[in-house]
N, C-alpha and C positions, 0 to 999 in steps of 0.2 A: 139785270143785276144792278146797274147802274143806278134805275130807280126804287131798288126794293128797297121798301122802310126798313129791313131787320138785319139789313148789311151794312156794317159798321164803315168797310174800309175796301177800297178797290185799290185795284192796279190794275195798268193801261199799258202795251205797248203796239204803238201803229199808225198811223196819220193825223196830222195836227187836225183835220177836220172831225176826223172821229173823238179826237182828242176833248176839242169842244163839245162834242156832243155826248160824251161823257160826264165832263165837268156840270154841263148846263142840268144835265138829268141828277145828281147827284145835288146837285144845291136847290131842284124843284121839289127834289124829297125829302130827305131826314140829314141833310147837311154833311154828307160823308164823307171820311176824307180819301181824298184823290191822289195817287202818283200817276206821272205821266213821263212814258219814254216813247217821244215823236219824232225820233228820225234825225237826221239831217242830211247838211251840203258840207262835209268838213274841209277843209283846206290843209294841203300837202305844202311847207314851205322850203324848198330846196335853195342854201347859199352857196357862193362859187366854190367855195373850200369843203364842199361835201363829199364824200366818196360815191363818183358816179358808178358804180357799178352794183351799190350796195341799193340808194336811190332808185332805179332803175328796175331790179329788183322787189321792191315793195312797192312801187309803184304800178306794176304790171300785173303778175301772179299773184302778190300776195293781196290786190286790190280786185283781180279777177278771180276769186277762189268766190265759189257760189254766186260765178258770173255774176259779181257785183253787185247781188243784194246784200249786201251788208247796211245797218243804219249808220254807222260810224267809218264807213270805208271813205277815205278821200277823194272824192269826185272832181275835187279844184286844184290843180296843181301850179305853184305859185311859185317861178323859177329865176334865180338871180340871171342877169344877163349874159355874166362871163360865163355862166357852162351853160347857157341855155339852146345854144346851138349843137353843141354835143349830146346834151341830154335827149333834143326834140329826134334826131336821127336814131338815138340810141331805144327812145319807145315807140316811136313807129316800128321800128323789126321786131321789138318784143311783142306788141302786141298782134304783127302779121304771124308770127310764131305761134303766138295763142290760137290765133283762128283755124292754124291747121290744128290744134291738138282740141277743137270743140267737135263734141260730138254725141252719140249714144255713152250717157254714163256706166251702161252695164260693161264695157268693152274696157280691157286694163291699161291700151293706151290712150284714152280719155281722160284730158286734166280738168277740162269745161264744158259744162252740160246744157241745157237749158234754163228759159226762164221759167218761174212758179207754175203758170196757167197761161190761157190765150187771153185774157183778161190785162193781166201785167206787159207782154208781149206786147198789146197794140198800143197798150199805154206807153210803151219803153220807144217803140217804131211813130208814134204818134210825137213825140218827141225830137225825133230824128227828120221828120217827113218837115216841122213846123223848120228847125234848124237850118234845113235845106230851104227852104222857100226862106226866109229873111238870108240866105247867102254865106251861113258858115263856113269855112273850111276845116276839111277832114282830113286829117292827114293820116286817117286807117279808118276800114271799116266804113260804117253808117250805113250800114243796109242789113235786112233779114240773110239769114245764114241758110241755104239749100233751100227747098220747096215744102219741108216738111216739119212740124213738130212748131215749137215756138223759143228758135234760134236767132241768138242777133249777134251780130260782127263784133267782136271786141274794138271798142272804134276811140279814137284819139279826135279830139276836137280842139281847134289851131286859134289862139288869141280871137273867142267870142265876145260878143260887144258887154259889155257887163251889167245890162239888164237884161239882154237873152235868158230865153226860160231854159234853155240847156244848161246854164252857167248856175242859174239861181235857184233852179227848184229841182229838188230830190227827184230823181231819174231812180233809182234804183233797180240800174244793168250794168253791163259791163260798156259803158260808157263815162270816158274822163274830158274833160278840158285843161288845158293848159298857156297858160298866161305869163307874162314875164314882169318883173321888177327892177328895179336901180336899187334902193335902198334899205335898210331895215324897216323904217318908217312907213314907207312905202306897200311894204310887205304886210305889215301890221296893219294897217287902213283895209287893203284887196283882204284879204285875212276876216277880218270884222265883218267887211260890210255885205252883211249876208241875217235875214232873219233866225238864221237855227246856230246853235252852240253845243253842240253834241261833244267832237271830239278834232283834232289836229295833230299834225307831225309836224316836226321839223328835224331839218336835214344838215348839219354843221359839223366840223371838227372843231369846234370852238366850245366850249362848255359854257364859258361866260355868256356867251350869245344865245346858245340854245337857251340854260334856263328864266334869261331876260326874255325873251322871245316868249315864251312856253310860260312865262308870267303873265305877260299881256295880253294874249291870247283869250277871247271869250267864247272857250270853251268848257267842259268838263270833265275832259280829257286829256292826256296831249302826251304823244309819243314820241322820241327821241330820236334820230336813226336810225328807228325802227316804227313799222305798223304795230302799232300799241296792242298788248293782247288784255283781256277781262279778267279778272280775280275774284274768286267767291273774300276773299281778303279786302277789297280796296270796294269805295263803290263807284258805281257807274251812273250817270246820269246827263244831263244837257243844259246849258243857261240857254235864258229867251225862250224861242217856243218848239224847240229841242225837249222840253219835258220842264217837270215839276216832282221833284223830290229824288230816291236815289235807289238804285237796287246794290247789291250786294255790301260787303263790309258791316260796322256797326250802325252804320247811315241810316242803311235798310231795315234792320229792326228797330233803330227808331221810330220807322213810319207807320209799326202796328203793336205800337204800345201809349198810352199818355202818362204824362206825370200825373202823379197827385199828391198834395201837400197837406198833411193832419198835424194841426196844432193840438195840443194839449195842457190844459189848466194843470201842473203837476200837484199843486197843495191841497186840490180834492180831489185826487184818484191813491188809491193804496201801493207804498213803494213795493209792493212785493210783486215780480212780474209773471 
């Protein structure tokens, strides 16, 4: 599709590699235009003045719901230091909590099921396996879940080096890291420096600070004390290589319409219309 001459306009959503190789087919053919939604590493930024309970909360469950494939689920968790001691105790038992409620999704007290395929799985364990040999600390999980199917621990990963591949490249399972901050500034820099711009939280009783924050932030996203939810109203999309163009809202039917501009000589066409 990507290279059929007599397709105007695609959209894309799934791996910044496939991504590329989309685009590249699309401009070897008939110049088509492209949107692209690639995923990311988004960043969760919790300050001391947060409500840890609510925090905590969407940092766990609402991050583990389809055991963490989500593109836009927070995978980096970027915590001020005065509640970061309380916070790290407080999601290591959420997330041991989780791993008893993973299981067969047919079963009604099953909150967490598997991953996609064995495919993702070794991908998701192949990650885990890499993290463990350079020396991580886990402070839950990091390991396959029972002998069967393709289950993996809800797993908490403890201040990674910050070009570890756990930290920087999309995992997409139900694996997080968390890192700690001193200052705004600080937070905004850990925050950035990351190639994808998908989407972000932040975590404040401060309004001023959130929507400062949720300014600077390069994402295209950003959810408030809360895990941000999607809107056929609003649209969705990513800066950098998070994507290119936008789904839903008016955004998105901009992307499969053009303008076009007709001038007209009025003194030799007839007023009558």
């Amino acid at each position: 599709m990507s290279s059929h001459m007599k397709i105007a306009k695609i959209a894309f959503t799934g791996s910044a590699t496939a991504g590329r190789a989309v685009m590249a087919a699309a401009a070897k053919s008939n110049l088509k235009h492209v949107s692209l939604e690639l995923g990311g590493k988004s960043p969760a930024l919790v300050f001391d003045d947060a409500d840890l309970d609510n925090v905590v909360e969407h940092t766990s469950v609402s991050f583990l719901r389809n055991s963490g494939q989500i593109c836009f689920a927070s995978s980096r968790v970027l915590v001020q230091e005065g509640i970061a001691s309380k916070y790290i105790e407080a999601i290591k038992t959420a997330f041991e909590n989780a791993d008893k409620k993973m299981g067969d999704p047919s079963l009604e007290d099953t909150a967490f099921g598997p991953l996609a395929d064995k495919a993702q799985f070794e991908r998701v364990m192949g990650f885990l396996n890499d993290g463990k040999a350079e020396g991580v600390q886990f402070l839950a999980g990091g390991a396959r879940k029972g002998d069967k199917g393709t289950f993996v621990q809800p797993t908490v990963i403890l201040n990674p080096d910050l070009k570890s591949k756990v930290y920087t490249d999309e995992i997409f399972g139900p694996v997080i890291s968390v890192k700690t901050f001193k200052t705004e500034e600080e937070a905004l820099e850990m925050a950035n420096d990351t190639t994808y711009g998908l989407g972000s939280t932040v975590y404040t009783n401060d309004i001023a600070r959130a929507l400062r924050v949720a300014g600077k932030i390069e994402a295209g996203t950003v959810g408030i004390n809360s895990a941000f939810n999607t809107s056929v109203q609003t649209p969705f999309g990513g800066f950098k290589q998070s994507g290119i163009g936008r789904e839903s809202g008016r955004e998105a039917l901009n992307e499969y319409v053009q303008p076009k501009t007709i001038h007209i000589n009025m003194n030799l066409v007839s007023k009558k219309a």
